[in-house]
C-alpha positions as semicolon CSV with decimal commas, in nm:
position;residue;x (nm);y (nm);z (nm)
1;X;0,000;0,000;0,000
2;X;0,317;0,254;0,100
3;X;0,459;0,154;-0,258
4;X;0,123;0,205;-0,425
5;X;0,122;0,592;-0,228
6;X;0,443;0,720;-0,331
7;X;0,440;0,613;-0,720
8;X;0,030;0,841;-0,727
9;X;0,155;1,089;-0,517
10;X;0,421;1,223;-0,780
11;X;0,214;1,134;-1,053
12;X;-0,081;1,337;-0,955
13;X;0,143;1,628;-0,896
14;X;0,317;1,577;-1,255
15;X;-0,059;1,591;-1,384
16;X;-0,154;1,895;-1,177
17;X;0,178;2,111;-1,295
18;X;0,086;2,008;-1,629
19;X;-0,243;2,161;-1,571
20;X;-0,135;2,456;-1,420
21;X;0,071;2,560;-1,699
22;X;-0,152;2,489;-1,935
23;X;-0,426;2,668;-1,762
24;X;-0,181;3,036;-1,709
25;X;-0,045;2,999;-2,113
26;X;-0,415;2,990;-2,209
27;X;-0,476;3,267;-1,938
28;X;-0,196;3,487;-2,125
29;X;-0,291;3,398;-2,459
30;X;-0,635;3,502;-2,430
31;X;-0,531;3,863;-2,288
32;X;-0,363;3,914;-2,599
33;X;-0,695;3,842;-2,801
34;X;-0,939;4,100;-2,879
35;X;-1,289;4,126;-2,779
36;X;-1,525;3,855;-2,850
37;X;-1,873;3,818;-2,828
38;X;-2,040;3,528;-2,617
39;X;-1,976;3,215;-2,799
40;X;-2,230;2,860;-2,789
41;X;-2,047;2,486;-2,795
42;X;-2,000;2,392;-3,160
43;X;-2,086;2,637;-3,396
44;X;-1,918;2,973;-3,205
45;X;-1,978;3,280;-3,296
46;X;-2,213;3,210;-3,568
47;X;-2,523;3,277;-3,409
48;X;-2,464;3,657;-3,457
49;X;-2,452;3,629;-3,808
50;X;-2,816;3,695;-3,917
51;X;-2,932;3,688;-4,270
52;X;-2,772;3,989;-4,366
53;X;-2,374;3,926;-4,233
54;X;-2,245;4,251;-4,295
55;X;-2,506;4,421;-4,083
56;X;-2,404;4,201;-3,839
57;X;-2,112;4,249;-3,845
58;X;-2,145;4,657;-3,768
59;X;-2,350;4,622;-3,477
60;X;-2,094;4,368;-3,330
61;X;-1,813;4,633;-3,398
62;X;-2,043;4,899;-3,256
63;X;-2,048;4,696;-2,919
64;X;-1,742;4,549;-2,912
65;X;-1,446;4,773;-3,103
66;X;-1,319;4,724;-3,442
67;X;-1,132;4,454;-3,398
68;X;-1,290;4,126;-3,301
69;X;-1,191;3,749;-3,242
70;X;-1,496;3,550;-3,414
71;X;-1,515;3,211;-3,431
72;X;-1,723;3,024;-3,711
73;X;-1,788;2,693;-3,575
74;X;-1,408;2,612;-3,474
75;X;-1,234;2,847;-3,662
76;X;-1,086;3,141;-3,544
77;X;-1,085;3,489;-3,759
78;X;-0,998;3,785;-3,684
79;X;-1,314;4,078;-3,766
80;X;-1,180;4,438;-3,894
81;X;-1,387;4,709;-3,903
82;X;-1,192;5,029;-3,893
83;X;-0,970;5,176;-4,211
84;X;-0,685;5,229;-4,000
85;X;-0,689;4,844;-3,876
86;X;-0,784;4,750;-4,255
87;X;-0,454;4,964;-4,303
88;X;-0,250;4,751;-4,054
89;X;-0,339;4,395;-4,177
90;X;-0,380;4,469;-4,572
91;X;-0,072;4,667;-4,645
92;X;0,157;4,698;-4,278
93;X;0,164;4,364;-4,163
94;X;0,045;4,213;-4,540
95;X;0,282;3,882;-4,563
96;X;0,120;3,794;-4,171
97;X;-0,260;3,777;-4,359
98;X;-0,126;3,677;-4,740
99;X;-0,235;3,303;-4,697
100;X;-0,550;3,179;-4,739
101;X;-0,744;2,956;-4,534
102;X;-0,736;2,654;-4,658
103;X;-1,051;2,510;-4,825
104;X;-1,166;2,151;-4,866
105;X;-1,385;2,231;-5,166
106;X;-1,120;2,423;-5,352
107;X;-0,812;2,228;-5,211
108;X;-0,934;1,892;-5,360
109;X;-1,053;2,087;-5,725
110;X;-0,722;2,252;-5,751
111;X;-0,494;1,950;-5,743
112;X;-0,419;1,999;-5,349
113;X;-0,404;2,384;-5,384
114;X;-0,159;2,344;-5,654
115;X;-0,247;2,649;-5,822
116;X;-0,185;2,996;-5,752
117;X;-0,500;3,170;-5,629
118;X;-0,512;2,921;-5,279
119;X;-0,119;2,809;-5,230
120;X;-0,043;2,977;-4,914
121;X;0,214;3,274;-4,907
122;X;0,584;3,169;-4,948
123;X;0,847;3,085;-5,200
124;X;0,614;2,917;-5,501
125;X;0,332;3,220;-5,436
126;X;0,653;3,451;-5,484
127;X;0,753;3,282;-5,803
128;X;0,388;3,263;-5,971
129;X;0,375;3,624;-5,872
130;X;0,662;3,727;-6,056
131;X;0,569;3,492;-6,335
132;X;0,238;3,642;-6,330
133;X;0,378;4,001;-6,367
134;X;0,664;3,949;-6,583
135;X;0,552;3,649;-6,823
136;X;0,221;3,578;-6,834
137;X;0,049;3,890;-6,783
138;X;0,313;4,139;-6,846
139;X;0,303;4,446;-7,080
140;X;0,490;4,248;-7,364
141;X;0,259;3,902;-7,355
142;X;-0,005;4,162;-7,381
143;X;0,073;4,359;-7,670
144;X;0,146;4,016;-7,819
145;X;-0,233;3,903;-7,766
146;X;-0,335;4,241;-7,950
147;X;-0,392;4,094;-8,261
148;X;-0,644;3,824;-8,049
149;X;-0,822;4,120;-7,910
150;X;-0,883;4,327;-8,211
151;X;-1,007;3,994;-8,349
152;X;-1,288;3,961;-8,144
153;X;-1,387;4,283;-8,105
154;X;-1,419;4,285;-8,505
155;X;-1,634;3,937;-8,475
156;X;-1,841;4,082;-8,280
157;X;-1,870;4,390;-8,458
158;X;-1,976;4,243;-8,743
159;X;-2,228;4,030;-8,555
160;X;-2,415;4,324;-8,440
161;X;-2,408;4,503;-8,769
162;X;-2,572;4,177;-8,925
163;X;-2,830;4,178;-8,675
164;X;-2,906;4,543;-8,690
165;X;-2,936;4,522;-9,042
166;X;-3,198;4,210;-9,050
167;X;-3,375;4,412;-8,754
168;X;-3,292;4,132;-8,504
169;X;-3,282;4,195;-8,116
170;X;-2,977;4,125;-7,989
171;X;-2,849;4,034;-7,622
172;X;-2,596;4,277;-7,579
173;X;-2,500;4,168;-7,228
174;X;-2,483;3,820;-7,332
175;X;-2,273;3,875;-7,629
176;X;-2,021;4,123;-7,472
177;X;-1,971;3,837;-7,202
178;X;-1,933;3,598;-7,530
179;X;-1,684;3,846;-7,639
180;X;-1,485;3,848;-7,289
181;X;-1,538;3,468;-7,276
182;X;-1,392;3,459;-7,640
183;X;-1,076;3,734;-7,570
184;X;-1,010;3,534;-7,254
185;X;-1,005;3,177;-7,384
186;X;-0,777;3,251;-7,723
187;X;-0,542;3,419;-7,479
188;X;-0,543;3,122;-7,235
189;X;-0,567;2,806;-7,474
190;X;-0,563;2,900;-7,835
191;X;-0,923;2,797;-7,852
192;X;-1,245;3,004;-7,858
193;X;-1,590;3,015;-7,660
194;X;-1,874;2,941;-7,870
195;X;-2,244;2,767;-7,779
196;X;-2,269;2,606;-8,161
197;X;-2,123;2,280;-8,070
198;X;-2,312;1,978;-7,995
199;X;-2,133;1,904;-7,659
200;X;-2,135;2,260;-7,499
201;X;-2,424;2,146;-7,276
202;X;-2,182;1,939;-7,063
203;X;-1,844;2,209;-7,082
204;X;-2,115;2,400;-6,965
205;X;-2,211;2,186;-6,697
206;X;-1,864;2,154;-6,614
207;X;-1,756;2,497;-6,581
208;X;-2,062;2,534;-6,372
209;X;-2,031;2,283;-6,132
210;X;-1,667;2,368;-6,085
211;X;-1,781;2,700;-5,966
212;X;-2,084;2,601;-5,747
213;X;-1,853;2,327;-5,582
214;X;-1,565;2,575;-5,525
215;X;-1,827;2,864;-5,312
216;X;-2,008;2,545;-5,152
217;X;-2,013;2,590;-4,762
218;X;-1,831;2,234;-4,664
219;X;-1,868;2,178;-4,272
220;X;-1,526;2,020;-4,235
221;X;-1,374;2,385;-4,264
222;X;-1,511;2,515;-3,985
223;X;-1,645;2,182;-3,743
224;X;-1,331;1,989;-3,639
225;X;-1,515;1,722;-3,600
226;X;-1,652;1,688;-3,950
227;X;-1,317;1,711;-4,087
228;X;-1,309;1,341;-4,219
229;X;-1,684;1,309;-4,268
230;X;-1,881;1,364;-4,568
231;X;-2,175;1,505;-4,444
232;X;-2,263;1,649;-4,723
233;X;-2,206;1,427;-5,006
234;X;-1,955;1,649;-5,170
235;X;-1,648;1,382;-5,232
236;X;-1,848;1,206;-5,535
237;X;-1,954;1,510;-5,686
238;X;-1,601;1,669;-5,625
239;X;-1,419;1,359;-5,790
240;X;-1,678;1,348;-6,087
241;X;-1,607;1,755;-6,134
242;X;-1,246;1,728;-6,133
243;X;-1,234;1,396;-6,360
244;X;-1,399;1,551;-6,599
245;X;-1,202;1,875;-6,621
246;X;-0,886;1,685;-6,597
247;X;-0,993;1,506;-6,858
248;X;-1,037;1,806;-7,070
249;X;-0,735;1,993;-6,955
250;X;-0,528;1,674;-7,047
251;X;-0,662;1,652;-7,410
252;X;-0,555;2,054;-7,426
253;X;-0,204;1,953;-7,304
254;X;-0,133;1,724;-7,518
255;X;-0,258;1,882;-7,809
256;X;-0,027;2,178;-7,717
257;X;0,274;1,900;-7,643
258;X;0,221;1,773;-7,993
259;X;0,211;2,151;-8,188
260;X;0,538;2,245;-7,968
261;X;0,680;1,968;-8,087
262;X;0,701;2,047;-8,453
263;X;0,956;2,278;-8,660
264;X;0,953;2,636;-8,593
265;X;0,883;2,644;-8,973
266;X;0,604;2,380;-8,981
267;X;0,422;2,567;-8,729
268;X;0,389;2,925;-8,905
269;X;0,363;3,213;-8,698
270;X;0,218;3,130;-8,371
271;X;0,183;3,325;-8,094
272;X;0,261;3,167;-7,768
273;X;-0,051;3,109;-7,534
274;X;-0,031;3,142;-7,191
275;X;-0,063;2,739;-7,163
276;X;0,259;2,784;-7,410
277;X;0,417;2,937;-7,111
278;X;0,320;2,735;-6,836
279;X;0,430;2,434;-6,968
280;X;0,782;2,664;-7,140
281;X;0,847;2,643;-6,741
282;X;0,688;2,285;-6,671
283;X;0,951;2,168;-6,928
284;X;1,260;2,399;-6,801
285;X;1,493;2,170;-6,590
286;X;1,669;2,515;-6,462
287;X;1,397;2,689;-6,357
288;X;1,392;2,836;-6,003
289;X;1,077;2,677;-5,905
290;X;0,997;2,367;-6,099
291;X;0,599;2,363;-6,180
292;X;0,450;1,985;-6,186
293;X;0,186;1,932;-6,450
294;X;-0,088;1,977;-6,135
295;X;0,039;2,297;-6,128
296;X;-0,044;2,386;-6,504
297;X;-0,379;2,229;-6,456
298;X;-0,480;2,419;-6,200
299;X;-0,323;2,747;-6,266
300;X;-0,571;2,676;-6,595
301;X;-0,885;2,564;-6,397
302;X;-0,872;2,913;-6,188
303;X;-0,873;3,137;-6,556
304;X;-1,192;2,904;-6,680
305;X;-1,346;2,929;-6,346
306;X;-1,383;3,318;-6,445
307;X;-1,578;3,246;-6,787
308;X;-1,955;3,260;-6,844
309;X;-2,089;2,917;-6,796
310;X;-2,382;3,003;-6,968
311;X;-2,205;3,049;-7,309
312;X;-1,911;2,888;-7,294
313;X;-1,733;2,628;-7,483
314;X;-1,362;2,547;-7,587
315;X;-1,304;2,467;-8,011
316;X;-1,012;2,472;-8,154
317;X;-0,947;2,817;-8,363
């Protein structure tokens, strides 16, 4: 019984220190948090949301400061409701906020956050900035797609001149969206929009679901405890959304793999397309930051995430 005492007695006080400590660096962390409003088990804060968030969200900062620690479900954020603070965290302490929160819908669609819009802040964001603002969207890769543009805009010129003259209504919004859709696509793959095909129902579809999927509310970001549940069903429809896109994107690959692999001379004068890039880099051995073909793909999937669903659809040009 004497043995039995003094082995609990020192574990019980290992326990209790262990407690203690715990208990004061949880004491001093939480005097370093702002204000925060009265929270319920599970889902947090979100009870003060409303139907109208933003609303909300001034009469919170009206009672408790502009800065407030908010918690949706179990996932801390940080509320700013002042310019000066907006100041502090945009632009003063920028490369603290730069990363994302990480997204289950939009992780799994873009390859494991492969592409550029979701990778967290740090050496490959820094390199697909720079790639951004020197290569693929920089003033000379611009003026190169000039010719693309004035294309286009003469197409669709002519289109409403053709239906002005046969006293046809036209959609204006629609077709200057066709246009961007058009301008957009050429740049990005060498291929155009256009509704006249037979399949364009399911590109449709595609680009569609890809979007819905990716602004989907998924409970495993914010409830710990859904993390590795499918509550809502959204692993099928995520796997049948990428499949299909990869399957897409591939056939575009290939087909560009297969043109860069002829003569300079056989393939006339070409203008590189930003896919032409991409894969320029995918294929350098030097480059500082080798990109995997995930990261082509999804790079890709974030520019035809922007276009119209309801008129696009990729044909060769």
């Amino acid at each position: 019984m004497a043995d039995i005492q003094e082995f609990t007695i020192p574990v019980i006080a290992f326990l209790a220190s262990i407690i203690l400590v715990q208990l004061i660096a949880r004491n001093r962390h939480k005097t370093r948090l702002p204000p925060s409003p009265t929270s319920l088990p599970i889902i947090g804060h979100m009870h003060h949301l409303g139907p109208i968030p933003h609303q909300a969200f001034h009469k919170l900062s009206l009672k408790y400061g502009p800065l407030i620690y908010f918690f949706i479900g179990s996932k801390p954020s940080l509320l700013a409701s002042s310019p000066e603070l907006a100041k502090e965290i945009l632009k003063t302490h920028e490369s603290n906020f730069m990363s994302r929160p990480k997204v289950a819908n939009l992780d799994y669609l873009t390859y494991g956050s492969a592409d550029f819009a979701t990778i967290p802040y740090g050496p490959y964001w820094k390199f697909m900035k720079k790639l951004c603002m020197t290569e693929l969207l920089g003033t000379r890769t611009l003026e190169q797609f000039l010719p693309i543009r004035r294309r286009e805009i003469n197409r669709f010129l002519n289109f409403l001149l053709k239906k002005a003259a046969t006293g046809e209504a036209v959609n204006v919004g629609g077709e200057l969206m066709r246009l961007t859709n058009n301008i957009i696509s050429s740049m990005l793959l060498r291929t155009r929009c256009s509704d006249m095909e037979s399949d364009a129902d399911e590109v449709r579809k595609m680009v569609k679901e890809l979007n819905e999927l990716g602004a989907k509310f998924n409970f495993s970001d914010s409830f710990w405890f859904c993390k590795h549940i499918d509550l809502q069903g959204f692993g099928k429809r995520l796997k049948e959304a990428r499949d299909k896109y990869d399957a897409m994107i591939e056939r575009v690959i290939k087909e560009h793999e297969e043109e860069r692999k002829k003569d300079v001379k056989d393939r006339g004068d070409v203008v590189k397309d930003l896919l032409d890039i991409l894969l320029d880099i995918y294929e350098d051995e030097s480059a500082e930051i080798r990109l995997t073909r995930e990261n082509v793909k999804a790079f890709i999937m974030v520019f035809i995430s922007e276009w119209n669903d309801e008129f696009c659809y990729i044909v060769p040009t």
